[in-house]
C-alpha positions as CSV (number, residue, x, y, z in Angstrom):
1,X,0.0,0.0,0.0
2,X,2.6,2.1,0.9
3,X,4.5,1.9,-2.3
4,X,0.8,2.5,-4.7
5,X,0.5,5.8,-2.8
6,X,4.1,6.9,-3.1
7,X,3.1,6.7,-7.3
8,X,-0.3,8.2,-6.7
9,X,0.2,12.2,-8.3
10,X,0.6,15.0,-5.7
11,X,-2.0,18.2,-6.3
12,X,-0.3,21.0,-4.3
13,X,-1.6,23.2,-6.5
14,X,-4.9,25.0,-5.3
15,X,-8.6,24.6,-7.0
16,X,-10.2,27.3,-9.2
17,X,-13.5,28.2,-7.7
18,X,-15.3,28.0,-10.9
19,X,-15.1,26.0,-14.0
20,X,-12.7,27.6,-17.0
21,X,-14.8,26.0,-19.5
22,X,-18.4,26.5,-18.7
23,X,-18.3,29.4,-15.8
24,X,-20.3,27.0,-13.2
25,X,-18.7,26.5,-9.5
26,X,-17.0,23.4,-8.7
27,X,-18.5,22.0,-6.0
28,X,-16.1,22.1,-2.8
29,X,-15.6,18.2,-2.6
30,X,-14.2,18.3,-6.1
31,X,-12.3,21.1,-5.3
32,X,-10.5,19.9,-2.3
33,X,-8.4,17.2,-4.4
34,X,-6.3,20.3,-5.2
35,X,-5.6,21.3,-8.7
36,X,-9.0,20.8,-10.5
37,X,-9.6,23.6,-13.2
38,X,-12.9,22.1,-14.9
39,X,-16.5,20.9,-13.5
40,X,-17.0,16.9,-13.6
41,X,-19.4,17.3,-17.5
42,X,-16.1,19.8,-18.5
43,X,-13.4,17.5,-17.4
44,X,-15.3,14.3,-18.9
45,X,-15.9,16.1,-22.3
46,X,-12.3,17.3,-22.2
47,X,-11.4,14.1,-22.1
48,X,-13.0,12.3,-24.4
49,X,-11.4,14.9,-27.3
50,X,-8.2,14.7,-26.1
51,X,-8.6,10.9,-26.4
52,X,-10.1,11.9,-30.1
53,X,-7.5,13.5,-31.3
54,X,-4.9,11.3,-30.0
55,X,-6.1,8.3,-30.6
56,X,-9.2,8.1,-32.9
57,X,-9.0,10.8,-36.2
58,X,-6.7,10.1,-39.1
């Protein structure tokens, strides 16, 4: 256990208090993993292009 949690990343970074891609506030649980920039519908869409355009368009 010890060893999976030296690998886990480290968000030392603070939260934004609202979304930079739709405006809405990111609820406070989300927030407090440190580092989150995006709501949970932004960060999934994000995502999924990201993964697009890597992986799926030639």
């Amino acid at each position: 256990m010890t060893a999976r949690l030296r690998v886990l990343p480290v968000f030392d970074v603070p939260s934004l208090p609202e979304c930079i891609s739709c405006g809405e506030e990111i609820p406070s649980k989300r927030r407090a993993i440190g580092g989150v920039r995006r709501c949970v519908d932004c960060q999934k869409h994000h995502e999924s292009s990201v993964r697009f355009w890597n992986h799926g368009y030639k």
